[in-house]
TORTINU-44445 format. One record per residue: residue in one letter; z, x, y of N, C-alpha, C in turn. Coordinates in steps of 0.1 Angstrom, whole numbers, plus 5000, padded with zeros to 4 digits. Example, Ala and Ser with C-alpha at 12.3 -4.5 7.8 and 13.67 -1.06 7.14 Angstrom:
2
+------+------+------+------+-------+-------+-------+------+------+------+
| resn | n_c3 | n_c1 | n_c2 | ca_c3 | ca_c1 | ca_c2 | c_c3 | c_c1 | c_c2 |
+------+------+------+------+-------+-------+-------+------+------+------+
|    A | 5078 | 5132 | 4943 |  5078 |  5123 |  4955 | 5078 | 5132 | 4967 |
|    S | 5071 | 5128 | 4978 |  5071 |  5137 |  4989 | 5079 | 5129 | 5000 |
+------+------+------+------+-------+-------+-------+------+------+------+
This chain:
178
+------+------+------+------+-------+-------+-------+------+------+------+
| resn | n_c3 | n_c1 | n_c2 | ca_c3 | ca_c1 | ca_c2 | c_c3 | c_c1 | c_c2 |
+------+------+------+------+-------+-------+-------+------+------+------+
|    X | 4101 | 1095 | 1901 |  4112 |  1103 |  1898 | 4119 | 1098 | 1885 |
|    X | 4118 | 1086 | 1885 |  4128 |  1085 |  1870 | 4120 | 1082 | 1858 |
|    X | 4104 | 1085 | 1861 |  4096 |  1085 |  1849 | 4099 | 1101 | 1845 |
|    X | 4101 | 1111 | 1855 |  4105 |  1124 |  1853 | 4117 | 1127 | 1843 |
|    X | 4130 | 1120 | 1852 |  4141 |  1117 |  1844 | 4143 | 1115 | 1829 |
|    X | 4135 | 1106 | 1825 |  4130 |  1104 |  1813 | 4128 | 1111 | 1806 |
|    X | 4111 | 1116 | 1808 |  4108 |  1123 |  1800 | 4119 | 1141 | 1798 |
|    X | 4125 | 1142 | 1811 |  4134 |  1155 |  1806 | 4146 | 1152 | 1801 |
|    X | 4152 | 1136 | 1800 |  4164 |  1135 |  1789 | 4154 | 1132 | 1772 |
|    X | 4141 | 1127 | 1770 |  4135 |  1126 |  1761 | 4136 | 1143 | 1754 |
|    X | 4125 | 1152 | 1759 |  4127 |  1165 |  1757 | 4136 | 1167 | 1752 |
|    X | 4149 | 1167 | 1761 |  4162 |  1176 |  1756 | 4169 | 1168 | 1745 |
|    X | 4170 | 1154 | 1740 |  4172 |  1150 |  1728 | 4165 | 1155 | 1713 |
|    X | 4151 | 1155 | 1721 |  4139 |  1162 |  1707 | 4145 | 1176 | 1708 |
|    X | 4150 | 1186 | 1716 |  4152 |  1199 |  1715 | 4164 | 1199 | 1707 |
|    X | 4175 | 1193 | 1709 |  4191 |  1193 |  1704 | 4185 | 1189 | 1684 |
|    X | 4175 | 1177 | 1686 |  4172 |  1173 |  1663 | 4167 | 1184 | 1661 |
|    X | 4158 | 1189 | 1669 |  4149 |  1199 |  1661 | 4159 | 1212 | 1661 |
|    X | 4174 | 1218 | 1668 |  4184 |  1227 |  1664 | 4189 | 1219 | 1652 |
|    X | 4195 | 1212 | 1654 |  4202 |  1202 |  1642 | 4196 | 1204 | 1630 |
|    X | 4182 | 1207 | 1629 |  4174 |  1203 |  1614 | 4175 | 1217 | 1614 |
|    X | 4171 | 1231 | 1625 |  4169 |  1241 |  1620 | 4182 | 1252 | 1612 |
|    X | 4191 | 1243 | 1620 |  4207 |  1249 |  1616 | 4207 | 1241 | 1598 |
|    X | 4204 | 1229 | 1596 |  4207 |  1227 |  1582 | 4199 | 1232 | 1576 |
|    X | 4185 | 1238 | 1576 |  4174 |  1244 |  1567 | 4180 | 1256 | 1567 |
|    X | 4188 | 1263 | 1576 |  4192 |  1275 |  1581 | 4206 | 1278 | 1566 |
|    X | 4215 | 1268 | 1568 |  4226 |  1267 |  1558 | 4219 | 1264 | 1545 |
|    X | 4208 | 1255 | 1541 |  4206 |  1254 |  1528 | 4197 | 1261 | 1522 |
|    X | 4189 | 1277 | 1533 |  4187 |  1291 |  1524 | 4197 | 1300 | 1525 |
|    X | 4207 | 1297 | 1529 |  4216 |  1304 |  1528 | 4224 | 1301 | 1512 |
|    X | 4227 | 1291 | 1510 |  4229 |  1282 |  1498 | 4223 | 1290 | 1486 |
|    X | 4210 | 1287 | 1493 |  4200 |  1288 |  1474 | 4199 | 1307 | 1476 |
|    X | 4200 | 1313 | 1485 |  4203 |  1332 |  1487 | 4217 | 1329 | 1476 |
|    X | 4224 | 1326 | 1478 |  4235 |  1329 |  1472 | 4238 | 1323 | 1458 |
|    X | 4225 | 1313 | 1456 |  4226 |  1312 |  1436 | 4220 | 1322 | 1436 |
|    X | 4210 | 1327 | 1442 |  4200 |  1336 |  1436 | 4207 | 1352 | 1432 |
|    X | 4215 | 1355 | 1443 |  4221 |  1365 |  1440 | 4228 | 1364 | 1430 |
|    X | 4236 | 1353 | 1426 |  4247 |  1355 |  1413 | 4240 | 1354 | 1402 |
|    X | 4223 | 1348 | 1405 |  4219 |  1347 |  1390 | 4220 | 1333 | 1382 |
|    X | 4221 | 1328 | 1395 |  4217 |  1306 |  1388 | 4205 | 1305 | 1392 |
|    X | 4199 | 1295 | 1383 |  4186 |  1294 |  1384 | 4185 | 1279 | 1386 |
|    X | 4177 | 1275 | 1396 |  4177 |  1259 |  1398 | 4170 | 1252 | 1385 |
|    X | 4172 | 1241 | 1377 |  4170 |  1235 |  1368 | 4164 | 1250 | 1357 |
|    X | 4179 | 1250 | 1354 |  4180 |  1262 |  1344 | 4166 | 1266 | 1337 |
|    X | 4163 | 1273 | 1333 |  4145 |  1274 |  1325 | 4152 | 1279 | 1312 |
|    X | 4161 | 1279 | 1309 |  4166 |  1286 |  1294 | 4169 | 1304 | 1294 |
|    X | 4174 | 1304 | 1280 |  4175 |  1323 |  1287 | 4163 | 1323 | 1271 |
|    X | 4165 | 1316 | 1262 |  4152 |  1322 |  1251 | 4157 | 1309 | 1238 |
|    X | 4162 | 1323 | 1233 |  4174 |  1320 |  1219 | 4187 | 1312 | 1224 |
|    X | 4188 | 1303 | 1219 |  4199 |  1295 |  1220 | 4210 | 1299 | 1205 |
|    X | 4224 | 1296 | 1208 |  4227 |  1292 |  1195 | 4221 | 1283 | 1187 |
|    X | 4229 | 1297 | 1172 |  4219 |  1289 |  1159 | 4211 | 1291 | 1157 |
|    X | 4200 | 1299 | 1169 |  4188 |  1303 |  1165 | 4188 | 1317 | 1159 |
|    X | 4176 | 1323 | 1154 |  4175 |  1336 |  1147 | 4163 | 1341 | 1152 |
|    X | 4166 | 1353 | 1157 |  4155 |  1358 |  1163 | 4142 | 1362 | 1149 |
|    X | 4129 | 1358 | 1155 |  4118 |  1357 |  1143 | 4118 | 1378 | 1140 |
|    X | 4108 | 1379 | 1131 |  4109 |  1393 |  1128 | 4101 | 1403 | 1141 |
|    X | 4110 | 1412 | 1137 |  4103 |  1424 |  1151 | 4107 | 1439 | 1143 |
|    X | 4102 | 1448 | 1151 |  4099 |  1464 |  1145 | 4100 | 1469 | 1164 |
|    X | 4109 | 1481 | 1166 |  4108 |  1488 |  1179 | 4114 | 1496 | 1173 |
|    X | 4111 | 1505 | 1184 |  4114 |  1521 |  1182 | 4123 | 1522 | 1194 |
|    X | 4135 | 1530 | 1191 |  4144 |  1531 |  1198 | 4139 | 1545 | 1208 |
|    X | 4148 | 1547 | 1224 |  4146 |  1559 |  1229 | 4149 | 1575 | 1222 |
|    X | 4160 | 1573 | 1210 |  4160 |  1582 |  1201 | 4148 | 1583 | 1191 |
|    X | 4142 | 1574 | 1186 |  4133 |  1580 |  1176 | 4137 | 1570 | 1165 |
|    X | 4150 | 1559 | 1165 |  4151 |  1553 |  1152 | 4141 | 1543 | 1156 |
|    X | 4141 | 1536 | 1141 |  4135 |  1522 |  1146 | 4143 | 1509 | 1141 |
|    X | 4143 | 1500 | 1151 |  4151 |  1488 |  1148 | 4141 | 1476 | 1142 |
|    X | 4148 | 1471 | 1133 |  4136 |  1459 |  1126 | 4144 | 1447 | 1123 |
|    X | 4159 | 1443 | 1122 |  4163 |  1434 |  1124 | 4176 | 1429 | 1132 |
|    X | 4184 | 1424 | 1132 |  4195 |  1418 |  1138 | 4208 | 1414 | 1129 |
|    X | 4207 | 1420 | 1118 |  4219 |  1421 |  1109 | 4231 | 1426 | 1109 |
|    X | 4226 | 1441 | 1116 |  4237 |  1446 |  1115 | 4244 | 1451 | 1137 |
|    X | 4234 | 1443 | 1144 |  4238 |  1443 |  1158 | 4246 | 1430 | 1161 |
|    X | 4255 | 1437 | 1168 |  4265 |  1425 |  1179 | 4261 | 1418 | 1188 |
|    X | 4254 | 1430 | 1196 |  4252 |  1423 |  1211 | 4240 | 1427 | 1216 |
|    X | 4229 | 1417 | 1221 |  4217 |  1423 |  1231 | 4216 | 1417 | 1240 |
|    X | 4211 | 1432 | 1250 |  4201 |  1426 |  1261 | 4192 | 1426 | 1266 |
|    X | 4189 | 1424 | 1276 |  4172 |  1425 |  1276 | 4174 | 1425 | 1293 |
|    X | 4174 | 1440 | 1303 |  4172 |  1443 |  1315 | 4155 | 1444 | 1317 |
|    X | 4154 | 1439 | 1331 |  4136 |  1443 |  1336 | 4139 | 1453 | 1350 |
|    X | 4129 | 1460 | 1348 |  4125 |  1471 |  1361 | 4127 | 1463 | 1374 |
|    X | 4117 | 1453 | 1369 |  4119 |  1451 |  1386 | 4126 | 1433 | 1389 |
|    X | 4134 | 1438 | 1383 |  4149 |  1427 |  1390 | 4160 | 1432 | 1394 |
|    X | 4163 | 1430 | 1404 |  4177 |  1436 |  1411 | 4188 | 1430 | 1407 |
|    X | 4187 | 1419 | 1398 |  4204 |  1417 |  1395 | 4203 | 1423 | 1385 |
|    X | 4197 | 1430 | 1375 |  4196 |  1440 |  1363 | 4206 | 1447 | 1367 |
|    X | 4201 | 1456 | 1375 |  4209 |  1467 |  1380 | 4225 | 1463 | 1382 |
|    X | 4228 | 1456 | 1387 |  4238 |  1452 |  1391 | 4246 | 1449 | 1377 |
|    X | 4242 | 1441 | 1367 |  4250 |  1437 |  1355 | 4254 | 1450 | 1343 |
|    X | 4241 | 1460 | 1345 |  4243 |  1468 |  1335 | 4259 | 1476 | 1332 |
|    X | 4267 | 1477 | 1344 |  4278 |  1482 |  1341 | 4291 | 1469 | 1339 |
|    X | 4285 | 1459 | 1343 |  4293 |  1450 |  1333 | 4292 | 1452 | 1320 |
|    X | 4281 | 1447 | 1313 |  4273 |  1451 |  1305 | 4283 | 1464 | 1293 |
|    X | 4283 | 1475 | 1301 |  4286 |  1484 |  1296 | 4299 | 1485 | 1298 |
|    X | 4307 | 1482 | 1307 |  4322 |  1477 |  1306 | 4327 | 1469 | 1288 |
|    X | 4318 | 1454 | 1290 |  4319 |  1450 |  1277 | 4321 | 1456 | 1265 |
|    X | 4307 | 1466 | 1265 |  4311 |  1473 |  1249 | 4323 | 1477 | 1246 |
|    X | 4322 | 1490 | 1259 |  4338 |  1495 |  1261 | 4349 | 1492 | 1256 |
|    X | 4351 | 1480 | 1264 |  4366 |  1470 |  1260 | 4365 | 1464 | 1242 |
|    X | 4353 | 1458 | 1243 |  4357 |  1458 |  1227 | 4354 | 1467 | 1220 |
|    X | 4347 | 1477 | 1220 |  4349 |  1490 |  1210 | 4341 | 1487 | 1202 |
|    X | 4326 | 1483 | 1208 |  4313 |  1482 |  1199 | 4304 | 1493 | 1202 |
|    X | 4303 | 1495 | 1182 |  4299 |  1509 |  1183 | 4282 | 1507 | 1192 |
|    X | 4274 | 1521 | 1194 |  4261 |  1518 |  1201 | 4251 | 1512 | 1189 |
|    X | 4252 | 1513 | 1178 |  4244 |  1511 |  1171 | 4247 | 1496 | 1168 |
|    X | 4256 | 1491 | 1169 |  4258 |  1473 |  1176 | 4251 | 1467 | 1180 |
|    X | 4250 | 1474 | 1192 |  4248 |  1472 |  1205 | 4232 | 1476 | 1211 |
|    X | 4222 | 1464 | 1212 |  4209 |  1469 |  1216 | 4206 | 1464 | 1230 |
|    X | 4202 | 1474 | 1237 |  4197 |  1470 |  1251 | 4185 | 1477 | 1253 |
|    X | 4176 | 1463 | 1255 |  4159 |  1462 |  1258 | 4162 | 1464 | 1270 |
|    X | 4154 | 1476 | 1275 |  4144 |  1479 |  1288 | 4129 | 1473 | 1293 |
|    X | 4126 | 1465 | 1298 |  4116 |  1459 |  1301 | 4105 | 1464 | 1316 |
|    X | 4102 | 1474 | 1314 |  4094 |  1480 |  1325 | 4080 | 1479 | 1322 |
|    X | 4068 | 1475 | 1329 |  4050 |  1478 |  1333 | 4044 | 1488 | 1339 |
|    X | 4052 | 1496 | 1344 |  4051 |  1512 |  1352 | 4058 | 1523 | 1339 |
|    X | 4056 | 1535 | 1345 |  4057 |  1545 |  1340 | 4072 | 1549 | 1346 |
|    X | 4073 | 1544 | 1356 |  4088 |  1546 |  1363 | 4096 | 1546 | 1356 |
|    X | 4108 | 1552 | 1353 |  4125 |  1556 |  1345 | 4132 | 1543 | 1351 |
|    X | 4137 | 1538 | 1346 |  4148 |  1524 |  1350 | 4157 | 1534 | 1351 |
|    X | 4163 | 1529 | 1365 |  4173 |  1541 |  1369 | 4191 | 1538 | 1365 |
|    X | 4187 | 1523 | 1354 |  4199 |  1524 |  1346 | 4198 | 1532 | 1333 |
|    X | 4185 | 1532 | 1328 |  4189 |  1536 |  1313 | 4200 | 1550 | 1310 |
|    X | 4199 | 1557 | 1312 |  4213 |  1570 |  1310 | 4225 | 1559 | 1314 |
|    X | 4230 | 1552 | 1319 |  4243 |  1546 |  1316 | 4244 | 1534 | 1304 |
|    X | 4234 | 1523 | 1301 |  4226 |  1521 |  1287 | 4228 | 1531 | 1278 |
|    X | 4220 | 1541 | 1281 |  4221 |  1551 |  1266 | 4234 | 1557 | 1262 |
|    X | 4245 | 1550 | 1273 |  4260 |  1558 |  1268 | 4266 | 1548 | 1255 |
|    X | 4261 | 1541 | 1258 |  4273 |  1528 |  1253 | 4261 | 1523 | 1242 |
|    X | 4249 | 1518 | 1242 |  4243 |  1513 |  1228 | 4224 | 1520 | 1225 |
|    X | 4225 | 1514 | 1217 |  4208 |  1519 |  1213 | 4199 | 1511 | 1222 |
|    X | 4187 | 1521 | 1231 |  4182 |  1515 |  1241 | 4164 | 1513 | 1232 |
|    X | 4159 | 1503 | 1234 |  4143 |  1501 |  1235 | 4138 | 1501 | 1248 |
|    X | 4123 | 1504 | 1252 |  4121 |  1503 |  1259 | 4103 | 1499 | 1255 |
|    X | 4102 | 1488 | 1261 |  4086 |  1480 |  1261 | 4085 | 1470 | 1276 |
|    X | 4070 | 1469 | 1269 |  4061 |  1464 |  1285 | 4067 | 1450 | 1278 |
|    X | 4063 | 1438 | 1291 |  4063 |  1428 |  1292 | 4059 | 1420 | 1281 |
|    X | 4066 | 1412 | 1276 |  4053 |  1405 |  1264 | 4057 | 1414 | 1253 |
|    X | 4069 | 1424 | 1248 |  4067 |  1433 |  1239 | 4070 | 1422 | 1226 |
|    X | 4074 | 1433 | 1214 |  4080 |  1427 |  1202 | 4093 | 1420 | 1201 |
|    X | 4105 | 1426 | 1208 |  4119 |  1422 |  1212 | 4114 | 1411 | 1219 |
|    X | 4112 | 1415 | 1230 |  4112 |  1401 |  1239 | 4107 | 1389 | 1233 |
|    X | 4093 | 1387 | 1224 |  4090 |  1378 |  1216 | 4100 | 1376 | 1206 |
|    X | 4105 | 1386 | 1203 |  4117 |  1376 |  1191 | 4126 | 1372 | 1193 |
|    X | 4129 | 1376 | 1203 |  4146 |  1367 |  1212 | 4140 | 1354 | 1223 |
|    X | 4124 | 1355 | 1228 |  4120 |  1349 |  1236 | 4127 | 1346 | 1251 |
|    X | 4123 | 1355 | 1255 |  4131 |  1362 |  1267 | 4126 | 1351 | 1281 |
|    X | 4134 | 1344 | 1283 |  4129 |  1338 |  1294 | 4132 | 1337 | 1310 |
|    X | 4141 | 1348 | 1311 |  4146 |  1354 |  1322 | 4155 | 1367 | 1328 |
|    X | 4155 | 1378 | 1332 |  4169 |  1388 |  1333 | 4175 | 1389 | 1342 |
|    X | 4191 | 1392 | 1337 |  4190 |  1404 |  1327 | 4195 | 1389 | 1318 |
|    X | 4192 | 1390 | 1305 |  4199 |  1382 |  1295 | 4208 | 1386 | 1288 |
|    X | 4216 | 1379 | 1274 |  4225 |  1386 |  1271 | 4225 | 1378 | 1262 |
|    X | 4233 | 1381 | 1250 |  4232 |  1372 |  1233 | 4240 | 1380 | 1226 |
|    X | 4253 | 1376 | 1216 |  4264 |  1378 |  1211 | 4258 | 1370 | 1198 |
|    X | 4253 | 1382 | 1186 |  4251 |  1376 |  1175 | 4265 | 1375 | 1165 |
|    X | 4262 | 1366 | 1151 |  4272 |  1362 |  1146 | 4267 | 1375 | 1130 |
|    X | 4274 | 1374 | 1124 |  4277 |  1383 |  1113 | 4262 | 1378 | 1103 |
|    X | 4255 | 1372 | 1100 |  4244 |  1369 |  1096 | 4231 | 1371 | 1106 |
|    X | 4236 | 1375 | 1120 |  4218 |  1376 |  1126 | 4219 | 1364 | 1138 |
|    X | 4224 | 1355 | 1132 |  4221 |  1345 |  1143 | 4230 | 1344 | 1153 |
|    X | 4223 | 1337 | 1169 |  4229 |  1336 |  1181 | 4237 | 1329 | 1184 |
|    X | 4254 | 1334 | 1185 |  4265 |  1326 |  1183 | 4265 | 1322 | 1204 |
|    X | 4261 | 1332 | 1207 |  4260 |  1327 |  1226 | 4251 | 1335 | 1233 |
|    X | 4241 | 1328 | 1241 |  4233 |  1333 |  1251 | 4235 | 1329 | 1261 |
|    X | 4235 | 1341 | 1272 |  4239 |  1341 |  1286 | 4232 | 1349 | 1297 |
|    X | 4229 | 1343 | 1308 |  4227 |  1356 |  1317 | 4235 | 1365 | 1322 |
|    X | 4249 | 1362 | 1320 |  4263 |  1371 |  1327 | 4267 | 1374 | 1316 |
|    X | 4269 | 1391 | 1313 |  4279 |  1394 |  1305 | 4293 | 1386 | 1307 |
|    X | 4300 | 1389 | 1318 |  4309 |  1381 |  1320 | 4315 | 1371 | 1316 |
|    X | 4301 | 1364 | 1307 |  4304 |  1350 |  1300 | 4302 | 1349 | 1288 |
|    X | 4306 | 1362 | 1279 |  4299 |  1368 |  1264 | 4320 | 1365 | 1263 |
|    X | 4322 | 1361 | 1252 |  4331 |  1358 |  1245 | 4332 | 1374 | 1240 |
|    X | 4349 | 1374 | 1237 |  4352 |  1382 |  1229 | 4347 | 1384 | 1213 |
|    X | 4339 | 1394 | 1207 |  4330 |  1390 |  1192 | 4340 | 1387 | 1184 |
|    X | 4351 | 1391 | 1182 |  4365 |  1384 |  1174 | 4365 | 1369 | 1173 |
|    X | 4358 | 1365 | 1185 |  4363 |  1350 |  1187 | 4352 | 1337 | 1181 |
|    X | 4338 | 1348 | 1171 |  4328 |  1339 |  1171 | 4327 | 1340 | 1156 |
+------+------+------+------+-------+-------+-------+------+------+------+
């Protein structure tokens, strides 16, 4: 009987660590769910273009029919993908931004990054506020900003070059202030 004893207070010890460990694995995807959702990335991977840098030469054709070939005379880009769900989410920040500072659309370029034929079911709120591109993965934009995550975001300076890159509009400085 008390080799019984035993082994059923043994058991219920091993049963109580193994709750213990599954309640803290339990809290720390809960943890990393909730960088993921705001859009932190564990040991940051970069967004591309850093300040200072200058995006190399590119040629797109806009959803209107213009075509864009440099970064001289734009403010602000970004670069949304089809299939990211925080995309969606940021675009009306995004477009809040323009808004409030009162940049015109031709400023203002926002890359669409879709592999399907599917409609990004932001672009019509995009298309209110700035000049939209739209390319596959690996396009021209994306190589000259070198896009290394979305949705991204970049606040050029009056010569072309990248005064701030970000994944949150939220964290785009007023363009007065660069």
């Amino acid at each position: 009987m008390p080799v019984l004893t035993a082994v059923v207070c043994l058991l219920g010890i091993l049963c109580l660590l193994n709750l213990l460990l599954i309640l803290g694995v339990l809290r720390r995807l809960r943890e990393h769910g909730e960088l993921l959702r705001n859009g932190a990335f564990i040991g940051d991977p970069g967004i591309g273009l850093e300040a200072g840098d200058r995006p190399s030469p590119f040629s797109a054709e806009t959803t209107s029919g213009t075509q864009v070939t440099d970064t001289s005379e734009l403010l602000v880009v970004a670069f949304f993908s089809t299939t990211c769900p925080i995309c969606t989410e940021r675009v009306e920040p995004f477009a809040r931004y323009i808004r409030s500072h009162e940049i015109a659309p031709e400023r203002a370029l926002a890359v669409i990054v879709q592999d399907s034929t599917a409609e990004a079911p932001f672009r019509p709120a995009l298309e209110d506020v700035a000049t939209v591109c739209v390319e596959p993965t690996g396009g021209q934009l994306s190589t000259a900003f070198r896009v290394a995550g979305f949705p991204a975001f970049w606040l050029l300076g009056a010569d072309g070059t990248v005064a701030v890159a970000t994944f949150d509009p939220a964290m785009l400085p007023s363009p007065d202030r660069i």
